[in-house]
Structure formats: C-alpha cells, structure tokens
C-alpha positions as CSV (number, residue, x, y, z in Angstrom):
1,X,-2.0,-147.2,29.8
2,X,-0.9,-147.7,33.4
3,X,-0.8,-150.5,35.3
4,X,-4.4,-150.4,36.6
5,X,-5.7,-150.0,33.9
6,X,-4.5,-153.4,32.5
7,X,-4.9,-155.0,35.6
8,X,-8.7,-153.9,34.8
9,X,-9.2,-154.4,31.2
10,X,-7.5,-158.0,31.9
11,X,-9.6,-158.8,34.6
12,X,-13.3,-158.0,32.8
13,X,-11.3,-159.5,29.5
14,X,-11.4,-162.7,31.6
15,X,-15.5,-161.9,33.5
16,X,-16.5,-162.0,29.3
17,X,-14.6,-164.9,28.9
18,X,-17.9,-168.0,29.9
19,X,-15.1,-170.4,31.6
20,X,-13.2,-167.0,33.1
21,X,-15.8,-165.9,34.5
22,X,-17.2,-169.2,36.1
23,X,-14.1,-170.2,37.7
24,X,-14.1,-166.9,39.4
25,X,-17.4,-167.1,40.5
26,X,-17.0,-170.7,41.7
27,X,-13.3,-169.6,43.4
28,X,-14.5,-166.9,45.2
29,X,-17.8,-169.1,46.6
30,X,-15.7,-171.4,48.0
31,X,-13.0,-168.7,49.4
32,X,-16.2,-167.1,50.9
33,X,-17.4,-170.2,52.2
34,X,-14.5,-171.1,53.9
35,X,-13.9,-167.4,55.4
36,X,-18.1,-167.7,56.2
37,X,-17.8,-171.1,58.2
38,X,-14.5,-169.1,60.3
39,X,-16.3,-166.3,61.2
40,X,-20.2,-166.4,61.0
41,X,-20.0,-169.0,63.9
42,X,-18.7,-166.5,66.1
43,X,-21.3,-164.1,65.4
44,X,-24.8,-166.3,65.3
45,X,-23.0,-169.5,67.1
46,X,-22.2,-172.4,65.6
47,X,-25.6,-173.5,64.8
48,X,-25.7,-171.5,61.9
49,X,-27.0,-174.4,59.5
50,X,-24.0,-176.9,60.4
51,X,-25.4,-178.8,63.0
52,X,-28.8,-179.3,61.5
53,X,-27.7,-180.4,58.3
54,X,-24.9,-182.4,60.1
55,X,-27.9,-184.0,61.8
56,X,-29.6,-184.6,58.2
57,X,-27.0,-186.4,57.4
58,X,-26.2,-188.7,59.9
59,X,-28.8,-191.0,58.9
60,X,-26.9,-191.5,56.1
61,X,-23.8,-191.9,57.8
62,X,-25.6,-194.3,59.9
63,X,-27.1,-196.7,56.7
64,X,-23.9,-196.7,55.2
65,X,-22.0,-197.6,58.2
66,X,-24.5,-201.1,58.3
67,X,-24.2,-203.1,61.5
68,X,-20.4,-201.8,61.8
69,X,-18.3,-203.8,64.4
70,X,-21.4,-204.6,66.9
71,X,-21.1,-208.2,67.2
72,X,-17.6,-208.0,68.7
73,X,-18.8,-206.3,71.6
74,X,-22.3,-206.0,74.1
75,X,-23.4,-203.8,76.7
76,X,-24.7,-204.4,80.0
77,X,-26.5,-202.7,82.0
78,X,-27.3,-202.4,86.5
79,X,-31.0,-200.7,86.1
80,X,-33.3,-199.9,89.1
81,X,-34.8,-203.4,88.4
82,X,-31.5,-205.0,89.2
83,X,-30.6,-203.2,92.3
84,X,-34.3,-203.9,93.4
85,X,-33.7,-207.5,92.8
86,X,-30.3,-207.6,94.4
87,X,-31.7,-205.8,97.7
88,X,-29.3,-203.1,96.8
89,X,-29.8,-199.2,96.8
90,X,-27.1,-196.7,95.1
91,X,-24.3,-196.8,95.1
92,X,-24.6,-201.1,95.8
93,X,-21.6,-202.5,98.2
94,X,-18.1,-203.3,96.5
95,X,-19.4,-207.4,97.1
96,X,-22.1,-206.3,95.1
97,X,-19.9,-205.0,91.8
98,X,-17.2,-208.4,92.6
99,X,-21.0,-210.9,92.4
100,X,-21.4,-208.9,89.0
101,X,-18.1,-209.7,87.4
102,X,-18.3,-213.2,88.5
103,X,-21.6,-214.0,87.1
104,X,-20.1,-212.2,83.4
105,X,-16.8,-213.8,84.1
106,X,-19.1,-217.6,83.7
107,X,-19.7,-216.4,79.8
108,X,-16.0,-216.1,79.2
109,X,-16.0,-212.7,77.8
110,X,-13.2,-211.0,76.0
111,X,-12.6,-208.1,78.3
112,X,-15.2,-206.0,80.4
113,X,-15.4,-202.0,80.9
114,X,-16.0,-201.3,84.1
115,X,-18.1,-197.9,83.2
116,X,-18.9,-196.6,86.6
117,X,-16.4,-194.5,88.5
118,X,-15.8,-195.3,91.7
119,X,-14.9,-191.8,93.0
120,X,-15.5,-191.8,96.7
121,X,-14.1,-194.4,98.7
122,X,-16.2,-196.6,101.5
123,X,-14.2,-197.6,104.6
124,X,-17.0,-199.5,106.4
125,X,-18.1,-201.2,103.1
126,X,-15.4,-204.2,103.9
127,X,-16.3,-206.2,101.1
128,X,-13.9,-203.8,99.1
129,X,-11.6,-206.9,99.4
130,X,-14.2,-209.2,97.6
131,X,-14.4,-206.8,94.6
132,X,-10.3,-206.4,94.1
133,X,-9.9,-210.4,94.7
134,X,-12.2,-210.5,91.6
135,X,-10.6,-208.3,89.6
136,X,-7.6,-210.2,90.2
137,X,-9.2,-213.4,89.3
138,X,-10.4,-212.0,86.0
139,X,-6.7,-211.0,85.1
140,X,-5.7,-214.6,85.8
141,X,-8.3,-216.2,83.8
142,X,-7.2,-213.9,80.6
143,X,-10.0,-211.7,80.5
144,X,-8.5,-208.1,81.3
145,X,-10.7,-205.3,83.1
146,X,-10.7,-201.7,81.9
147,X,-11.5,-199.1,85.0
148,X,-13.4,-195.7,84.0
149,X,-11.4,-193.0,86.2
150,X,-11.2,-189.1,86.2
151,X,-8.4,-187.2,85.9
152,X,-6.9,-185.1,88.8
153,X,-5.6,-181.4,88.4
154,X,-2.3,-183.0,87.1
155,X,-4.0,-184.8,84.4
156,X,-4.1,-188.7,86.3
157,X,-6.5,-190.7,86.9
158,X,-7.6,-191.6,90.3
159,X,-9.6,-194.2,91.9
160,X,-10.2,-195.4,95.1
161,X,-6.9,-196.7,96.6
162,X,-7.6,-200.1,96.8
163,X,-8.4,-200.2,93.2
164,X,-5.7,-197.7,92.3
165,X,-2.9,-199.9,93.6
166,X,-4.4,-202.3,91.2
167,X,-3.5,-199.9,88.2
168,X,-0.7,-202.2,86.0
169,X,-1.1,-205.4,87.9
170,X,-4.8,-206.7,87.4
171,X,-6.5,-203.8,85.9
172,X,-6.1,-200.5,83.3
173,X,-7.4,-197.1,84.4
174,X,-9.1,-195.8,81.1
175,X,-10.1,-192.3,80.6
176,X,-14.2,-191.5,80.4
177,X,-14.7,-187.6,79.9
178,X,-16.2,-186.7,76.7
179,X,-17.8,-182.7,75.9
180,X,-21.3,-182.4,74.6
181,X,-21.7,-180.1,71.8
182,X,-22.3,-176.8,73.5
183,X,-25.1,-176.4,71.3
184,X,-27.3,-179.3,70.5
185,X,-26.1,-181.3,73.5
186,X,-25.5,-183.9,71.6
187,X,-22.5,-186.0,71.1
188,X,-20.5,-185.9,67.5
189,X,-17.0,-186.2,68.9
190,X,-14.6,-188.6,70.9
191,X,-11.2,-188.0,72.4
192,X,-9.4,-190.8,72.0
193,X,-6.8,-189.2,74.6
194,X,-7.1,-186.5,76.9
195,X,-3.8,-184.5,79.0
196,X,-3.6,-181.5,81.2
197,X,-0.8,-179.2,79.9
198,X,2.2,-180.9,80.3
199,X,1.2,-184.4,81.8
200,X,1.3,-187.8,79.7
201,X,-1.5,-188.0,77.8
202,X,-4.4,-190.6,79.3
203,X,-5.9,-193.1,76.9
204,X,-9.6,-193.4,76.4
205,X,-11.3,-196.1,77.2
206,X,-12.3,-197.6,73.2
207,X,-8.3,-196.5,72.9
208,X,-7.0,-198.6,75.3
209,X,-9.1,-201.8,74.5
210,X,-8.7,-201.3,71.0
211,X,-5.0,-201.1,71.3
212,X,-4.6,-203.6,73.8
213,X,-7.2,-206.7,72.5
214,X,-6.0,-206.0,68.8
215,X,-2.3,-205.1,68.7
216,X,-2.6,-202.1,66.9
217,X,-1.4,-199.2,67.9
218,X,-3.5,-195.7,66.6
219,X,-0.5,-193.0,65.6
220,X,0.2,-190.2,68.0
221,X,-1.0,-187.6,68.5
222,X,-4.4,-188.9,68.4
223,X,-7.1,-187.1,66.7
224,X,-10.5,-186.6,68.3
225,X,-12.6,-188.9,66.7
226,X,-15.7,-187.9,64.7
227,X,-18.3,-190.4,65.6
228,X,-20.1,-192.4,62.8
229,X,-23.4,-193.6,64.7
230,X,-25.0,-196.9,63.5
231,X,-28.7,-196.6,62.3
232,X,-29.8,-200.0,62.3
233,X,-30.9,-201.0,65.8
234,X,-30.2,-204.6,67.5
235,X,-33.1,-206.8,67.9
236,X,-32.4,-206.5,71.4
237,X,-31.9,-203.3,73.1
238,X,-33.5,-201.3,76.0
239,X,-36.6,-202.2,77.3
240,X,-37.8,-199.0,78.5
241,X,-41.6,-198.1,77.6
242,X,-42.6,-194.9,76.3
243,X,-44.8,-194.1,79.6
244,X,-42.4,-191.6,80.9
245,X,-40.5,-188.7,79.0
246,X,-37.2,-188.2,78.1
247,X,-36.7,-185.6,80.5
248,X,-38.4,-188.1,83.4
249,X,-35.8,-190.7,81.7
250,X,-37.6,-193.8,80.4
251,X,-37.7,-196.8,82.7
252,X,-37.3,-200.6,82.1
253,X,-40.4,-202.8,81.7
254,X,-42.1,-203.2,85.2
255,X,-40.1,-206.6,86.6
256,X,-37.9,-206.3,83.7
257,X,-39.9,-207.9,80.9
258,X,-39.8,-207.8,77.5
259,X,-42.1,-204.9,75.8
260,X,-44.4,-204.9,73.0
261,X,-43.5,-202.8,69.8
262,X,-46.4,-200.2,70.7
263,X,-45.3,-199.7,74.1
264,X,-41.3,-199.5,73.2
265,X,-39.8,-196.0,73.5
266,X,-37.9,-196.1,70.0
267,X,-38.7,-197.9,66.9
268,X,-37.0,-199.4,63.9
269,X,-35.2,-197.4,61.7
270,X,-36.8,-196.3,58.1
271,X,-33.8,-196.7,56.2
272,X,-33.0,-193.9,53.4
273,X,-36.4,-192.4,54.8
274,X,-34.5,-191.0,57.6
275,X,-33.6,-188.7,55.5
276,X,-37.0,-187.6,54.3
277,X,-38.4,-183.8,56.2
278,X,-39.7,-184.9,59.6
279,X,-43.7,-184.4,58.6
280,X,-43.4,-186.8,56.0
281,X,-42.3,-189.1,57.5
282,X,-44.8,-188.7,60.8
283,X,-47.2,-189.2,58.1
284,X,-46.0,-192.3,56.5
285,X,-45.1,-194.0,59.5
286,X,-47.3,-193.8,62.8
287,X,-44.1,-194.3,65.0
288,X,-41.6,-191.9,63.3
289,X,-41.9,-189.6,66.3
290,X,-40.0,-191.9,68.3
291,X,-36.0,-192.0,68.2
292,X,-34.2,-195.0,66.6
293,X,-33.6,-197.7,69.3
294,X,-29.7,-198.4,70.7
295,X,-27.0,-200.2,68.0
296,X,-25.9,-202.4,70.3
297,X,-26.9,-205.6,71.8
298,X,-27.9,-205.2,75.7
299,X,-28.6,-207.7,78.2
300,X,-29.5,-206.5,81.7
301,X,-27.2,-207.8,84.6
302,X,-30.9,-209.0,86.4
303,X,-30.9,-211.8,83.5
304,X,-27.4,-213.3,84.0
305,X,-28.1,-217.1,85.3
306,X,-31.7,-217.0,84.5
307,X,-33.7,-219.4,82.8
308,X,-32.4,-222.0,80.0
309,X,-33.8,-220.0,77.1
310,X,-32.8,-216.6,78.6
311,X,-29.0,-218.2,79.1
312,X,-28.5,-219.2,76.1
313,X,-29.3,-215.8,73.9
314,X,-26.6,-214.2,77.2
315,X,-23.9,-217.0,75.8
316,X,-24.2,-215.7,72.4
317,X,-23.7,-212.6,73.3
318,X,-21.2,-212.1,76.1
319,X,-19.0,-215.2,74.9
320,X,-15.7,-214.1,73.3
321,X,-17.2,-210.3,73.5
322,X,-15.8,-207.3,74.7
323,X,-18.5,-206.5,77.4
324,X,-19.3,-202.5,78.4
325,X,-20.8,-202.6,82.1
326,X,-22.7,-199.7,82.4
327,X,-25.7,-198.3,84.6
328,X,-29.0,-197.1,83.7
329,X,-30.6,-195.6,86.3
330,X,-33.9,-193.1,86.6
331,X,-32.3,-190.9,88.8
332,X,-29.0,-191.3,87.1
333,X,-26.4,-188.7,85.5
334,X,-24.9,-191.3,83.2
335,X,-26.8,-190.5,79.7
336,X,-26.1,-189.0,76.3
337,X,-27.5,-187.2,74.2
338,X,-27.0,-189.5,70.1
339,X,-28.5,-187.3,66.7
340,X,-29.5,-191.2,66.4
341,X,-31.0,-192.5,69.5
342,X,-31.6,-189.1,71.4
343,X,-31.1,-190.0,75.4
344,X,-29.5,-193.0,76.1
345,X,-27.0,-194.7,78.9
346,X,-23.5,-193.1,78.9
347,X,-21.7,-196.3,78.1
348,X,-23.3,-196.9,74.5
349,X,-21.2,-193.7,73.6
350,X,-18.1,-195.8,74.4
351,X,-19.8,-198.8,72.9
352,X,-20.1,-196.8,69.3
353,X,-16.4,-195.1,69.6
354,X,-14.8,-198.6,70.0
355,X,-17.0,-200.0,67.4
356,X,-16.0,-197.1,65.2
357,X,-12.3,-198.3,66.0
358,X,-12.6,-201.9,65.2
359,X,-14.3,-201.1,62.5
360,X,-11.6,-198.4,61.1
361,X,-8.8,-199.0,62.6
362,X,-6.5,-195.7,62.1
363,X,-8.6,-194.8,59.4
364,X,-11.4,-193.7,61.6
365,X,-13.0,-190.4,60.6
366,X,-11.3,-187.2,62.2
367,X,-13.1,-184.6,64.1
368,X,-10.8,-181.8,62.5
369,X,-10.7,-177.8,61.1
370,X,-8.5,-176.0,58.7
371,X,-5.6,-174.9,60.3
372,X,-2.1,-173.4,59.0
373,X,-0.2,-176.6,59.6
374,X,0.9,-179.3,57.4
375,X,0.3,-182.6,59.4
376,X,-1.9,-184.7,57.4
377,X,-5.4,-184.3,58.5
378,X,-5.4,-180.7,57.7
379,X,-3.6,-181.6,53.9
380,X,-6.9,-183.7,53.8
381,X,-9.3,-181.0,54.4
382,X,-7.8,-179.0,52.2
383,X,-8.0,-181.2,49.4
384,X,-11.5,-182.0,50.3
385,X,-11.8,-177.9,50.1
386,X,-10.3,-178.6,46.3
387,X,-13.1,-181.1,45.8
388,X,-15.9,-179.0,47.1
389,X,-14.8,-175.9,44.4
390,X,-14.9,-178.4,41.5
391,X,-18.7,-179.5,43.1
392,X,-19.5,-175.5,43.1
393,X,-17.8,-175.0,39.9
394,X,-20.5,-177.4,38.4
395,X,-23.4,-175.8,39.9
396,X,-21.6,-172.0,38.8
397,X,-21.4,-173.6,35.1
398,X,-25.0,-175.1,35.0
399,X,-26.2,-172.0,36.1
400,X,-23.8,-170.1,33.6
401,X,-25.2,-172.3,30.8
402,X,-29.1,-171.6,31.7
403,X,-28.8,-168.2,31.7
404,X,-27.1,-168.0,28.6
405,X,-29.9,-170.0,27.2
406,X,-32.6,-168.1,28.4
407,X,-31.2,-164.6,27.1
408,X,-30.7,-166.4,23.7
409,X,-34.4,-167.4,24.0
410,X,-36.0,-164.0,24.9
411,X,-35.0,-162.4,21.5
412,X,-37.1,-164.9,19.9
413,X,-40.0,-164.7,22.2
414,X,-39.6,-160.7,22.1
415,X,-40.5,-161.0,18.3
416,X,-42.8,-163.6,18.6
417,X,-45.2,-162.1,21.2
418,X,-45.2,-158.5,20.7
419,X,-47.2,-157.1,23.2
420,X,-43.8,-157.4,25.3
421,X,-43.8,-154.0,24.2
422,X,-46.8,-153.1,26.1
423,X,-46.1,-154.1,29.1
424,X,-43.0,-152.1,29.4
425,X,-45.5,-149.1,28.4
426,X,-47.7,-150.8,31.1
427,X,-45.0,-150.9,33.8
428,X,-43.6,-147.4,33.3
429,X,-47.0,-145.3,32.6
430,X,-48.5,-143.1,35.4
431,X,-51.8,-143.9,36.5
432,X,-51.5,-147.5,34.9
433,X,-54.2,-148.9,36.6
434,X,-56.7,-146.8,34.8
435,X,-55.6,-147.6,31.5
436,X,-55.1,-151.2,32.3
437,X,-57.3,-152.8,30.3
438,X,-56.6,-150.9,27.0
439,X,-52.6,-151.6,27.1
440,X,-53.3,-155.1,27.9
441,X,-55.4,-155.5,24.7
442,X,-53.6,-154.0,21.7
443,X,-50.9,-155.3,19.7
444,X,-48.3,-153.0,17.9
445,X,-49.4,-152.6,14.3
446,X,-53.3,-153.9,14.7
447,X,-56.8,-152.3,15.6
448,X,-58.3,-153.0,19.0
449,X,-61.1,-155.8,18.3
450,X,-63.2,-156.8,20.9
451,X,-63.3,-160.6,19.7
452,X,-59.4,-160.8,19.8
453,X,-59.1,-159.0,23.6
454,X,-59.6,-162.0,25.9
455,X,-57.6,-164.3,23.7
456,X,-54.7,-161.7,23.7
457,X,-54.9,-161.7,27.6
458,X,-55.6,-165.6,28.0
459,X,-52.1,-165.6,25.7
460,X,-49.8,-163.0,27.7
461,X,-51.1,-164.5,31.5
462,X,-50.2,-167.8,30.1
463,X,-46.4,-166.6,28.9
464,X,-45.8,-165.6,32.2
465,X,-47.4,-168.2,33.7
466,X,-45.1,-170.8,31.8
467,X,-42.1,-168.2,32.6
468,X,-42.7,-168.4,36.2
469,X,-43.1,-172.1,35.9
470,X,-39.7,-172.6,34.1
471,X,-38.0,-170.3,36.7
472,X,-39.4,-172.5,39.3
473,X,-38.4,-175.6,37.7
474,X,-34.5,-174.3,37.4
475,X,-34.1,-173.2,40.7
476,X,-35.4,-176.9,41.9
477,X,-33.1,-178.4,39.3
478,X,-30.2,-176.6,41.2
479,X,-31.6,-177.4,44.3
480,X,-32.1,-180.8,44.0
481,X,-28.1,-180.7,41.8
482,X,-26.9,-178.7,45.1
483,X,-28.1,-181.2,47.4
484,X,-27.0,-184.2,45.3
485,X,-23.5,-182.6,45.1
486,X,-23.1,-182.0,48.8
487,X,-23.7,-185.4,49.7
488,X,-21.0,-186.3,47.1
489,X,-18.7,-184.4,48.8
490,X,-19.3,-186.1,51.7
491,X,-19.4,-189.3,51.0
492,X,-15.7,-188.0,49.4
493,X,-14.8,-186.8,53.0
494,X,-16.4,-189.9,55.3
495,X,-14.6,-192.6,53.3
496,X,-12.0,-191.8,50.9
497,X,-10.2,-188.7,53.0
498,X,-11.5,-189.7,57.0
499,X,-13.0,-186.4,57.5
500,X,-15.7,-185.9,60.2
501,X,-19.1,-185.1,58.3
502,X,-19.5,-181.8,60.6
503,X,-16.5,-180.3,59.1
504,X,-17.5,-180.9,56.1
505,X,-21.0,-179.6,56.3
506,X,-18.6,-176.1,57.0
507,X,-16.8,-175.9,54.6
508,X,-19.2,-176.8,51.9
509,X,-22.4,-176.0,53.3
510,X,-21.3,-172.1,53.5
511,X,-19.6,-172.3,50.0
512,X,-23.0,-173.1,48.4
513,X,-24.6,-170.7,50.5
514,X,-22.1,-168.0,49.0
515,X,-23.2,-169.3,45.3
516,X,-26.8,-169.7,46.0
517,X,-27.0,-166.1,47.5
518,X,-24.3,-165.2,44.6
519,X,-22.7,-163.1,47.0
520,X,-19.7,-163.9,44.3
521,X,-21.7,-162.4,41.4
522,X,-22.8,-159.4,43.5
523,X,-18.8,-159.2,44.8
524,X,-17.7,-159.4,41.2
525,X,-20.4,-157.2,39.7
526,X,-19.2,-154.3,42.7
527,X,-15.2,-154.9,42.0
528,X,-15.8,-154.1,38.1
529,X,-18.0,-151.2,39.0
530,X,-15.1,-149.9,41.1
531,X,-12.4,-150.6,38.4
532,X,-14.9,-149.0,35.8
533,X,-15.3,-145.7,37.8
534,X,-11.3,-145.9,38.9
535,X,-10.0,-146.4,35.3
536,X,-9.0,-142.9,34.1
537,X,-10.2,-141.7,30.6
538,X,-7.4,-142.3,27.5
C-alpha cells in the first residue's frame, strides 16, 4: 500500500474515531474562522457581524467596568449658553479662555485639559497676554495645564506662537487626533501615541496626564488602546433636552437649567437589559429609545461662582480633580460618535481613555490583530485563539454526542412505529398525492379499518410533530451554549489577557460561524470523498 493510501486509511481511521473526529472538526472551525475574519472583511467590509455583536457586547463591557476611575476626573464644558452669558461669540477672545482658567483654578483642581485647539492665531486680540500670564500662574500654583495641538507634516505639534513658546515651561502640548471607525462612525479605539514616519512619537493627551500625575510610565511602543466605555451614567451630565435631533445636535436647557427626566435626551441605563434585542426592551421600558447619558460628571463653565448651593456640588467635583475643558457647541465639529452614549462632546472620549488608564494602568485592554510577530500582545491573541478552539471543541462534542444519541434512538422508534415504512413508500411513489390517504392509513402486517385510520394519522402527525419540536429545542440548546461560550471567551480576553473585545468578536465570532454552518463537516465530508475516489483498488 503506498503512501497515500495510508495517509488515507489513517486519516478516516481517526474521522471514526468520536474524539478524532471532533477535534478535527473543532480545529478546522477555528482555522477557518481565523482565515474567515482575515479575508471576508475585505470582501463584504468589516461589518460583516463584528461590529454589531461588538456593539452587543459593550453593554456588558460597560456593567462590568462599574463606575471605573470617574471620580478622579470631571469635564467642563463652554456651551452656547456660556458664550451668550459671557457676551462672547466663537471663537471668544484669549481674555476670555485666561477668565475661564481662573475661575477653575479657585477649585484647586488637579490639572486641566485644555481641549480646544487654538489653531489660527489672533494678532489684534491683545489679550493673548492675559491668557499666557494665566497659564503661567497655574504652573506656579502646582496645577499643570495640558494643551490639545495638531501635528504638522513632520509629526509636531503646533500652536499659536505665543502658546507654543510656552511648550516645557508652563504648559505640555498633548496630542488630540483620534480615527472613527470607518464604518459605524463610532469610536472603539485610542492612540495613546501618534508619529509621522520617522519623527518622535507625540503623546496623547490621557498619556501624558496619566504618566505625568501618577508616575507611571505605559511601556513603549504604546498599543492603541481598545476603549472600555462605562454604562452607568453620572447623576449629573448634559442637560440637553430631547427637542432637537441628533443630527440638529441637542442643545442645553433654555438659560441653562436643570431638565426633567421626560424632557432629558438620554436616560438611565437598564443594566444586564442592555443586552436584551432592541424591541424588547422599547417595550419594557418607555425610554429605551434614548441613548444612555455621559459617564462622567459635567458642570458647565456658566455655573462656576454661582449660587451657594450650585458652588458647593462645583467644589466636590473640580477639587483635587483632573478637569477636561471642552466645548459643546450647536454648530460645533467637536462630537463623537460612543456605542454607549451615541453623539456626544469630543472631550468625554479623552475623559473615558484616561479613565480607562487610571483604572488599568498598563494593563489596559489592547486594540490589536494576529500578526507574525512575537511581542506580547500578539502571544496573547493567540492564546486566546487556543481558548476559543477548546470553547468550539465543546460545542463540536455536544453536538457530536446528540447526534449519536438520536441515531441510537431512531432504530427503536423505526420498530416501534411502523408506518415509517410508509412514508418512505409515500415519499418515493409517483402520483403520491392521489394515493395519499391510503398510504397514510395502513400499517405493515394489518387490514385497513376505518375506526383505526384517524388514530393512526393523529399518531404519525404527532411523531413528527415532537421530532420537529426536539430539533428545535437542540438547535436553541446550542444557540443559547454558543452564545454563553462566546461571552466566556470574552470575558477571558477583556480581563485575564487585555484584549480589545472587537478582536475578539473576529476571531471567535467567525470560528462559530464556521461550526454553526459546519463548513468543517462539509470540508471534511469533501476531503474523504476525494481520498475515497483517489485511493487506487488493492
């Protein structure tokens, strides 16, 4: 016997074999998988399942991450209200940013982001000098400032002059780009540094005040960070009212007020029930077509130095905090698309990737894909690819085990309901719809009696009624095992391994497409129909 023909009798010796053949079946899923969520992207696009089940998931992501790191840091916010207020109009005068920073310097904050980008410099606004004597004065008093600038063609970041020859002395340019997800729009991932080819690479700006306000340094190269968002909402976030669209961007309160729960643009969130399909939850809960509001505590700069009551919840909250000064304007470019919150200010993403940090540290959860290297993120995933064949493995022997259950069954019920026979005859005979009713009614072995007819057909519609029913039952049973299996997996990857949910939703979202599909069976069912007609006669 040659060579291929051992090859072949070895390789169906080990398809008869039960545990052979499911650790084939389960091997060549997840090889399949893996090879699916590398090329079917390319063909449909990326939205090919991932990012709606990544955006099934984040819920969960977003309960188990609890309130997180939020009471270490708060954003603020210049609205239209504020400008209005201030007798300002976009952009405000430089005097006008230097009166902010003085009125948040009064709460003794930790640090404040300066999250607009001063990009085009004023020469007749001469109160440019006000805002860098500020600056200054904030450096002295111990509470540094972090500048959001753009990079240049060379990879730098620039500022206005006079703020750029602060750089060092009494400020730190921070970098602010970010990339929407090309498909949803939405926001999954942080880079924690950014470079042009061959210039030094530029820290972000929840980097920077991570490393700088808690002494510890993230390694290098730094990974782009996959975001965890937060799910439960501060008790006080934005105050826009539900009045306008998202496309029309929600506005404040009118004269900045406080709004009532059935006027509020988001809601609370449901918890676990997040996770529920959207229509039953819209009919459990009459809000639950409204986006979760904000994680993060927000006071509006119109409220600094207000009233006693509305001073003292500002204390709590800008006092020893990290403070993100952001803008939140109608006719403003600054907003984000969260798979939380939906539209919201740019700065809250900044606010959620340095909560992510202080919450963490260098364990925060990488935004990475398999890759022929060996650096340690990548030895990860492919472990994590290790875990996710031993969760299809399971499914493969479950499903192994039923079927050899059911064909042990069918014997039995072959002999105990005869008319089995029949319905083959039923099946295969020309013209079968004529002779319906008689083929239907007799039993092998026994006269045709009218009394026994309808009981024999009440009998054979209710075996295949219960047949049906059990098939239905098993394939929810693996459903619901699939599903309970894949959130294993990635509860493995969030917080035992630091791997990005969307990258998991690849790898093991396509691997139990390949087994629920069986395109392994129907792979290995084709190779030994190849070997069969390839193996030459002895």
């Amino acid at each position: 016997m040659n060579l291929r023909a051992s090859t072949g009798a070895a390789f169906d010796a080990v398809r008869q074999n039960f545990f052979g053949k499911t650790a084939l079946q389960a091997g060549l899923a997840i090889v399949m998988g893996i090879a699916a969520s590398a090329t079917l992207p390319h063909i449909f696009g990326e939205d090919f399942a991932t990012r709606k089940a990544a955006r099934l998931y984040a819920p969960a992501a977003g309960e188990a991450y609890g309130n997180g790191s939020r009471e270490a840091l708060t954003v603020a916010l210049i609205d239209d209200i504020t400008l209005q207020r201030a007798g300002q109009t976009w952009p405000p005068s430089y005097g006008y940013y230097a009166r902010v920073l003085r009125a948040i310097k009064l709460y003794k904050p930790k640090a404040i982001f300066f999250d607009i980008a001063l990009r085009e410099f004023r020469e007749n606004d001469k109160s440019i000098s006000t805002l860098v004597d500020t600056v200054c004065t904030l450096k002295a008093a111990g509470i540094p400032v972090y500048l959001a600038s753009q990079p240049d063609a060379h990879g730098r970041l620039t500022t206005i002059p006079p703020m750029q020859a602060l750089e060092g002395k009494c400020l730190s340019q921070v970098g602010v780009t970010y990339k929407a997800d090309e498909l949803d729009h939405e926001v999954w991932e942080y880079p924690l540094e950014s470079h042009v080819d061959g210039s030094t690479p530029v820290r972000s700006a929840a980097m920077a005040i991570y490393e700088d306000l808690y002494g510890k340094p993230l390694p290098r190269p730094a990974t782009r960070m996959a975001l965890t968002w937060g799910l439960h909402p501060a008790p006080d976030g934005l105050t826009w009212i539900k009045s306008n669209s998202a496309a029309d961007n929600e506005s404040s309160a009118p004269d900045g007020k406080s709004v009532d729960a059935t006027d509020a643009y988001c809601r609370g969130d449901f918890g676990l029930m997040e996770l529920v399909p959207a229509g039953i939850r819209e009919a459990k809960f009459k809000d639950a077509d409204r986006p979760v509001c904000v994680f993060h505590h927000t006071v509006y700069v119109h409220d600094l130095g207000g009233d006693e009551d509305t001073d003292t919840r500002i204390t709590a909250e800008l006092k020893d905090k990290v403070v993100l000064l952001g803008t939140d304007r109608k006719f403003g470019g600054d907003y984000i698309n969260s798979p939380i919150n939906d539209r919201i200010p740019g700065v809250y993403l900044h606010a959620m990737a340095l909560d992510n940090l202080i919450t963490y540290g260098a364990d925060y959860k990488r935004a990475t894909s398999l890759a022929a290297t060996r650096d340690a993120d990548n030895l990860k995933l492919l472990l994590l690819t290790v875990i996710s064949l031993a969760a299809v493995a399971v499914i493969r022997i479950i499903k192994n085990r039923l079927r050899r259950t059911r064909s042990d069954i069918e014997p039995e019920n072959a002999s105990r309901h005869a008319y089995t026979s029949n319905i083959d005859v039923l099946e295969t005979t020309p013209g079968f719809p004529a002779r319906l009713r008689p083929l239907v009614m007799v039993w092998p072995g026994q006269e045709c009696e009218d009394d026994g007819r309808w009981r024999r057909a009440t009998t054979w519609i209710a075996h295949k009624g219960a047949d049906a029913l059990c098939r239905a039952g098993r394939s929810l049973l693996n459903l619901l095992l699939s599903a309970l299996l894949v959130l294993g997996v990635l509860v493995v990857g969030q917080h035992f391994l630091n791997v990005g949910f969307l990258t998991v939703v690849d790898v093991v979202g396509f691997a139990l497409a390949a087994e629920w599909l069986e395109w392994n069976e129907t792979f290995l069912d084709w190779i030994s129909q190849k070997k069969l007609e390839g193996t030459p006669n002895d």
